[in-house]
N, C-alpha and C positions, 0 to 999 in steps of 0.2 A: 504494500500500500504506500502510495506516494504521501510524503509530509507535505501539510497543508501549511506549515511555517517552517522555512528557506532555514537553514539550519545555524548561517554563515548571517544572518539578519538580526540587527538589534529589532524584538520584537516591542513593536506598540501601536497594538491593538485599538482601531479605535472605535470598537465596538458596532451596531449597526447591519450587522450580517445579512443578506440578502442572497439568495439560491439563483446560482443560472442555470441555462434555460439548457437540458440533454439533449434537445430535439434538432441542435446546430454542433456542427463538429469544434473539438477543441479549437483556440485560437491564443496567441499572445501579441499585446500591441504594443508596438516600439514608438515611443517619444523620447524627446529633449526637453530638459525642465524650460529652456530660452527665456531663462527671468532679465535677462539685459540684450541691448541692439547697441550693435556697436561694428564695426570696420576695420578690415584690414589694414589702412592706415589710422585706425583711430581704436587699441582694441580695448578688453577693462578685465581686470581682476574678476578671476571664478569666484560664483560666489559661497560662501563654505558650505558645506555640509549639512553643518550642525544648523545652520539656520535654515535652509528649506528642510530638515526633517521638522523643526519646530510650529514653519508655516502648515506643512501638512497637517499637525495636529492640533493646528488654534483656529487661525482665519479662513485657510484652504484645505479643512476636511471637506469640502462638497467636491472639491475637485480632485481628492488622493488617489493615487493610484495602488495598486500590494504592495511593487517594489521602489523603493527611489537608492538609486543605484550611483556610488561615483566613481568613475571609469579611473580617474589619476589614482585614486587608494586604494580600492576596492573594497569601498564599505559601504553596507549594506541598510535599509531603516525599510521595515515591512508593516504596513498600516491594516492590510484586512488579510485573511486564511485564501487561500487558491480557490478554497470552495463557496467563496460567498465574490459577490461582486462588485469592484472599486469603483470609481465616480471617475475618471479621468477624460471619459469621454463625453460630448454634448449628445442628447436625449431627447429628444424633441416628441411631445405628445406622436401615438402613431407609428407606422412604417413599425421595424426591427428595433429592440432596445439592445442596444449598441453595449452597451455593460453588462450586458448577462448574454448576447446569442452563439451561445457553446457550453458546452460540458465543461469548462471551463474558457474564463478571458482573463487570461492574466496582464495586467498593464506593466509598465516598466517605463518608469523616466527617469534616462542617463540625468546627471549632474551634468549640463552643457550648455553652450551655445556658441555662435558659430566666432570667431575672432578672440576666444578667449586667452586669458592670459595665466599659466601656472609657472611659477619659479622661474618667470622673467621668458619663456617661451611661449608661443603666440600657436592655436591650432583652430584653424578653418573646420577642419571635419571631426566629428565624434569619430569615425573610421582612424585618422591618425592619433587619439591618445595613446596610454599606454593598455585598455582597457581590459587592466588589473579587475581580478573576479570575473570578468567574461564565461570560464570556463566552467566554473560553478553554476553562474544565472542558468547558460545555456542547458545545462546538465539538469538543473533541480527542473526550470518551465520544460524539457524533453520528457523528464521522467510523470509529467503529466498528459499525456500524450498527444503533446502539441509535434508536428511534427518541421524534421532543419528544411522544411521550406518555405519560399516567398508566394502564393498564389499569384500575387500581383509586381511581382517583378521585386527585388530588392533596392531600398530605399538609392533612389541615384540622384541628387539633388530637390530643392523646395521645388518638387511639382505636383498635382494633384492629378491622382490614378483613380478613380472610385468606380466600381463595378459593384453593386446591391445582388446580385446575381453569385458572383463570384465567392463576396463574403456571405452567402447565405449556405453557399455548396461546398467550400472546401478551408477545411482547418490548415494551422501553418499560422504563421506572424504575417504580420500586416502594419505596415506604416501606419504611422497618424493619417498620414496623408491618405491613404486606403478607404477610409473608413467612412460610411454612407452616413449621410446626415450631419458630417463636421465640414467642417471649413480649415482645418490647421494642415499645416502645410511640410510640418517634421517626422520624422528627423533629421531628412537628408544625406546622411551614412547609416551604418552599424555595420560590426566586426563580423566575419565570415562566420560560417557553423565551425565549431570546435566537431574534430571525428570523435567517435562514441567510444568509450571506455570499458573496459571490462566489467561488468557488475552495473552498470549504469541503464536505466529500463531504456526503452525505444529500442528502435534500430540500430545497427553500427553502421558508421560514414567513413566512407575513404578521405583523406583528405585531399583537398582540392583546392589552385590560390586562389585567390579574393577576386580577382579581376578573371574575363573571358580571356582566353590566351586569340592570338589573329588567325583567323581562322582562313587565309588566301584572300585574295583580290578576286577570286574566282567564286567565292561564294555567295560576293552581292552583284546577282545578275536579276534582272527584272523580274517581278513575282517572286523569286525567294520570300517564303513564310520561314520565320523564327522569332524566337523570344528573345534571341541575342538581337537582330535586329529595333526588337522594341526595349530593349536594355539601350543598346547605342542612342535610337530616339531620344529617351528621356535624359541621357546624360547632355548629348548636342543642346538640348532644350536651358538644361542648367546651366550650360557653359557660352549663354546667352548667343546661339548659333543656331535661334529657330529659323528656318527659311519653308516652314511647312503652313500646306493648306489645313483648313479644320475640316476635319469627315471625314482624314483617310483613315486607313488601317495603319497601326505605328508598326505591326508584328511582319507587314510585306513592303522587300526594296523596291524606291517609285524615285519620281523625280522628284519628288521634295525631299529625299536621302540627299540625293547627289547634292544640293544644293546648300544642304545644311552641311553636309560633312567637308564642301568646299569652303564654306566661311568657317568651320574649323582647320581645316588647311589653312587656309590665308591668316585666321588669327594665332597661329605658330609660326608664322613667319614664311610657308611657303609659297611659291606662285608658278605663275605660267602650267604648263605640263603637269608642277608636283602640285597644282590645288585643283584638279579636277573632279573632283570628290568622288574619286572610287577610295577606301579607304586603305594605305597602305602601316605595313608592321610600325615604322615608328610613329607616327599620328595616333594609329591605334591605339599602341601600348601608351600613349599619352593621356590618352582618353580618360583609361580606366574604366570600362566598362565592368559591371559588377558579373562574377559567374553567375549564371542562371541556370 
């Protein structure tokens, strides 16, 4: 039987317990606390710990989540059991209640936000911390049997993916940005699946790196359907390289590929011949496209 309190978590409880719903498969949803906005050229001190476990428990219990996680420590503050349902998400009278639709919805907000600042270094993406205890989270929300996959593509920058369809049929974590009925737009990274361990419930994973490896020049030819494709989309989209119509299909190569992956060309510095946006090895590997 899986613990319903993280084991590795200062427990505090804040009572309130609420049953989700068997009838939707397991899920866990990945957020970023983003309590400050700030810039690349302008960044600001993370803010500690100890003060958003506290918010959780005073002003911002409507909005807790189970876990609030900090990726630089790896410490832990767990506010409700796996088996009852956390507040993290918006709820709107109607449609699917977003906090309870799974056998479990585990929530999880890294300590982050994007430009932050720890011991005088500066990290853009939750994906570059050191994200110390990863291997644990992933381990305890698996051994509930949420399973190491992304339905909706793994978080590749603030873009919103929402399929009601999707999050009704198939468990697996799911972005902020995922999730039917919200508007929030994070977390914009999270660290690969850690492979499965001996004695740890779920499945065992091979492990595999974090980004799609280049798969040829040969692979994006007209109509190619894949998910790597629509991986690449949404990362172009982030890296402010949309050059696409609204309606298409992001999962089949068209000409709003070629278009966007040339003004990612062109904003690397290449031109003429090397930015006509069929994608080659070192652009790609630039990318960072998330495995899928």
């Amino acid at each position: 039987m899986p613990e319903a309190w993280m084991a590795q978590a200062i427990k505090t409880d804040l009572g309130d317990h609420a049953p989700c719903d068997p009838a939707f498969p397991p899920k866990a949803i990945a957020h970023i606390t983003a309590d400050r906005k700030c810039t690349a050229g302008a960044p600001l001190d993370l803010v500690p710990f100890a003060r958003l476990k506290d918010f959780f428990t005073q002003g911002g219990k409507g909005m807790a989540p189970h876990i609030l996680w900090d990726p630089f420590t790896g410490a832990f503050a767990q506010f409700f059991p796996a088996t009852s349902r956390s507040k993290s998400l918006d709820d709107p009278p109607g449609g699917t209640r977003t906090n309870r639709a799974g056998k479990v919805v585990v929530q999880i907000e890294a300590l982050f936000f994007p430009h932050c600042r720890v011991d005088g270094h500066v990290f853009a993406r939750l994906g570059d911390t050191p994200c110390k205890g990863w291997s644990d989270l992933n381990a305890w929300v698996r051994s509930w049997g949420v399973p190491d996959t992304w339905p909706m593509g793994p978080p590749a920058g603030f873009v919103p993916d929402r399929s009601p369809g999707v999050w009704s049929s198939q468990g697996g974590w799911y972005a902020h940005a995922h999730v039917p009925e919200n508007d929030h737009l994070d977390p914009g990274s999270w660290p690969a699946f850690v492979p499965g361990q001996p004695g740890q419930p779920g499945r065992v994973h091979t492990a595999r790196p974090a980004f799609e490896p280049f798969p040829g020049a040969s692979f994006f030819r007209a109509g190619q359907k894949s998910p790597v494709i629509a991986a690449m989309h949404r990362r172009l989209v982030a890296e402010g390289c949309n050059r696409y119509q609204p309606g298409g299909d992001i999962d089949a190569w068209g000409a709003g590929d070629v278009s966007s992956y040339a003004a990612w060309q062109q904003k690397l510095g290449f031109s003429d011949g090397d930015a006509n946006g069929i994608p080659g090895k070192s652009s790609w590997d630039r990318l960072h496209v998330p495995n899928v």
